[in-house]
C-alpha positions, -999 to 999 in steps of 0.1 A, spaced: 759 404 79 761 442 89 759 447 52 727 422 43 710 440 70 715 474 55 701 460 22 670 446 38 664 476 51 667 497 18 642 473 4 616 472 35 610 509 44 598 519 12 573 488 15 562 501 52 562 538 39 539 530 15 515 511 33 511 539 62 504 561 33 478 539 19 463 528 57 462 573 61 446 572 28 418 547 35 413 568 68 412 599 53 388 585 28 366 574 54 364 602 73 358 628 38 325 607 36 292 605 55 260 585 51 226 589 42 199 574 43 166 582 21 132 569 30 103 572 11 73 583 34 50 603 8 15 580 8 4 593 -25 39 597 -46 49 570 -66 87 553 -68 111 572 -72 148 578 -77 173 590 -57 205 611 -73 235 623 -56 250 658 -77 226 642 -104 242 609 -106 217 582 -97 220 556 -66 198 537 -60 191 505 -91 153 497 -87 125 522 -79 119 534 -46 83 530 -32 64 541 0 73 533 28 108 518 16 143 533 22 173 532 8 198 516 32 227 540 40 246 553 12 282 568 13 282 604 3 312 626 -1 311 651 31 302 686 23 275 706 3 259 679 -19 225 683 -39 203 654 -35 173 646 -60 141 630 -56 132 618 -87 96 600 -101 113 567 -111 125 562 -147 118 600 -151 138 633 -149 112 652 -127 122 661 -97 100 660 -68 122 670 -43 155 692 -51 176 699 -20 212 711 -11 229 694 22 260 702 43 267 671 52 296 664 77 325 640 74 316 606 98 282 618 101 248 600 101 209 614 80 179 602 71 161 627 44 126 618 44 103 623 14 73 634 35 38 651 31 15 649 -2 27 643 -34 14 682 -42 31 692 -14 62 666 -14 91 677 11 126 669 24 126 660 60 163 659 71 175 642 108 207 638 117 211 603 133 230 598 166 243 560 161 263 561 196 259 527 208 233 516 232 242 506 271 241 474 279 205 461 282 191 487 262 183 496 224 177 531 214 142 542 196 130 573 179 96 585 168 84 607 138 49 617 129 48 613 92 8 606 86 0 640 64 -34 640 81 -36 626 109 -38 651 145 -8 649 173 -5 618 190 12 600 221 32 567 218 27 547 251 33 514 263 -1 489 265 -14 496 302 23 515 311 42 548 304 38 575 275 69 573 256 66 602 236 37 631 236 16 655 218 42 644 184 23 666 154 26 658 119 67 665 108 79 663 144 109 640 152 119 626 189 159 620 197 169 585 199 162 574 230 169 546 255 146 518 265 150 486 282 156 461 252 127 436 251 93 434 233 68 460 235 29 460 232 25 500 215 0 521 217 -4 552 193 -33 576 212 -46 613 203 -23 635 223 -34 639 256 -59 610 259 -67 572 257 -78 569 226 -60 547 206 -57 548 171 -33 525 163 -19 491 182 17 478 176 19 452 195 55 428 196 73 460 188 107 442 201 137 464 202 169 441 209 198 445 228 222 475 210 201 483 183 191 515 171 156 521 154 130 548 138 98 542 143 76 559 119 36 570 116 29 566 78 1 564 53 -35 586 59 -56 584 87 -84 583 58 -70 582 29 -85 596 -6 -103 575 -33 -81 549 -49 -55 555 -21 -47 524 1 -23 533 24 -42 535 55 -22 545 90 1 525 103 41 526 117 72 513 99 103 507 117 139 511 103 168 494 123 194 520 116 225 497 130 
């Protein structure tokens, strides 16, 4: 008996050895990689590509106001590419330190002559009970600071100007009547009403398009919301 055990022995550690070294793998792995998220909010730049030290990530063209989903990325200084689809011009040519376990969003913001990275790390700690967390980012090229309030309640956020990013945020999770105001006043420029924000979620709320856009251009103001969890 002594002597079967020994045996089984011999032939199990090797078996267990192996797996811890392949469970410390997969966590290592994990941890070497963070995620990233690239949104297209550029009203007047057409779809693009997104590469990752030049190798290319997404499969379909990326168009306003779309994003990519989060993508795993190595950790550490990686050179991401905006490229006009199908095409090897860049738009937008930028080298990030990203850290291992770490959330960003790099948005493609401003006018196509003027085409920028906007990069936000993103804070995914889970929500309280009750409540959802909500961030807001001025990305209408010409349009003047604004407030975001609640219909007949609070301000929310004020005097955000064009490029300028709140921290996530909690709010009661329910549904929300919007309003989007010129800083400092009642004037409302935009309505988003049924904005609901559910119970643990995360989300970006966005301003995007022009507040009058140029001939031939479409994309008039309005607010796109990304659930980042």
């Amino acid at each position: 008996m002594k002597k079967w055990l020994k045996l089984m022995m011999l032939v199990l550690l090797p078996a267990l050895f192996l797996t811890a070294c392949n469970d410390d793998d997969e966590d290592t792995d994990t941890m070497a990689k963070a995620r990233v998220m690239v949104v297209h909010a550029s009203p007047n730049a057409p779809a693009v590509d997104i590469l990752v030290d030049n190798v290319k990530v997404n499969s379909s063209g990326l168009a306003f106001p779309n994003n990519s989903g989060y993508l795993d990325v190595m950790a550490g200084q990686r050179n991401v590419k905006v490229n006009a689809a199908g095409s090897a011009t860049s738009v937008i040519d930028a080298n990030l330190d990203l850290v291992a376990g770490q959330n960003y969003s790099v948005f493609a913001i401003n006018n196509l002559a003027n085409i920028e990275p906007l990069v936000l790390p993103d804070n995914l700690a889970t929500p309280a009970s009750g409540k959802a967390h909500v961030r807001f980012i001025h990305l209408s090229p010409d349009a003047p600071a604004v407030d975001i309030a609640v219909k007949d309640g609070p301000v929310l956020f004020s005097n955000r100007s064009f490029k300028s990013a709140t921290d996530f945020t909690p709010v009661d999770a329910t549904s929300y009547n919007l309003e989007v105001r010129l800083a400092g006043t009642n004037t409302v420029v935009l309505d988003l009403p049924g904005v609901a924000l559910q119970n643990g979620k995360i989300y970006t709320v966005f301003a995007r398009g022009y507040a009058a856009p140029p001939t031939g251009n479409t994309n008039t103001i309005g607010a796109q919301v990304i659930v980042n969890n």
